[in-house]
N, C-alpha and C positions, 0 to 999 in steps of 0.2 A: 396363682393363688399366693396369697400373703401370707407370711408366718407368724404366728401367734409364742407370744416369747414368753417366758414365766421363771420365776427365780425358783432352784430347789436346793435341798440339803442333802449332801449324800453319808452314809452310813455304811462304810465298807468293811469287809468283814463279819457280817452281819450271820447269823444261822440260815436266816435265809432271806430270797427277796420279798421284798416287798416295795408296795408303792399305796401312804396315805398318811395323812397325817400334816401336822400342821409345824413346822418350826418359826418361830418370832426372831426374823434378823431383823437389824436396826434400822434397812430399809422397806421391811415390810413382810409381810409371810412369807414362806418358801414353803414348797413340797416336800413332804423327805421322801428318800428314796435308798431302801436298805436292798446291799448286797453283798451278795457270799465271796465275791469277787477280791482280791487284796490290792491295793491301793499302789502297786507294782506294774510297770513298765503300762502304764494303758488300760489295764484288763477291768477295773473298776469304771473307768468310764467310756470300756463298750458293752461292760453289765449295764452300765444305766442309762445306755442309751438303747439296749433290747428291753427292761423292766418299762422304759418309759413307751416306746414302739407298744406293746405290748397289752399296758395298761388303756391306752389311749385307739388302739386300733387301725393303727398305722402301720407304713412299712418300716423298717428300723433305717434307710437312708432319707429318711424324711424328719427325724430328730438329728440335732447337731446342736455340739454344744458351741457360743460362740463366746462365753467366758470364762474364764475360771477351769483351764484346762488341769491344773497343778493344784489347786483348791476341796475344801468339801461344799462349799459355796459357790452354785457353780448359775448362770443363763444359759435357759436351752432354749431353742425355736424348734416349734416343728410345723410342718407344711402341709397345715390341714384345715379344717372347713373352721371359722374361727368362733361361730356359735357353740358348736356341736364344742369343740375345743374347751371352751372358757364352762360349760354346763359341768363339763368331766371333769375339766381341773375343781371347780368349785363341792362338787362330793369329794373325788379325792383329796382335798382339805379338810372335812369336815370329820373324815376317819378314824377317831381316838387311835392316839400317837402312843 
């Protein structure tokens, strides 16, 4: 299976997690993706890669992020059915942010 890749926004620090909503980067929407997590040694982006696991229905080694390791701008792929995928991402855009 191929991976279905999508640009998101992360929001570290957050009250809590969450996943919806719409951010406008210059190349195109992004997800956001708020977490309680601090933006310190990792821990922020393996919050969002369990909120994303999570939100989506997948296992959490089936998200990986493949840019934007040091960013809040970050590409993630995950490794899942890419209908089912793009139907989910497209609600969780739709979220009011």
């Amino acid at each position: 299976m191929t991976g279905f890749r999508f640009a998101v926004r992360v929001r570290p620090g957050a009250a809590r997690t969450a996943v919806g909503g719409r951010w406008a980067a210059p190349s195109g929407p992004a997800l956001i993706v708020a977490v309680s997590a601090p933006a310190v040694d990792g821990r922020a982006n393996e919050a969002v890669r369990r909120a994303l696991a999570d939100a989506f229905g997948v296992r959490r080694a089936q998200v990986a992020i493949v840019r934007g390791e040091r960013s809040r701008d970050k590409l993630v792929e995950l490794a899942a059915e890419p209908d089912r995928t793009a139907r989910l991402l497209t609600e969780l855009l739709a979220v009011p942010g």
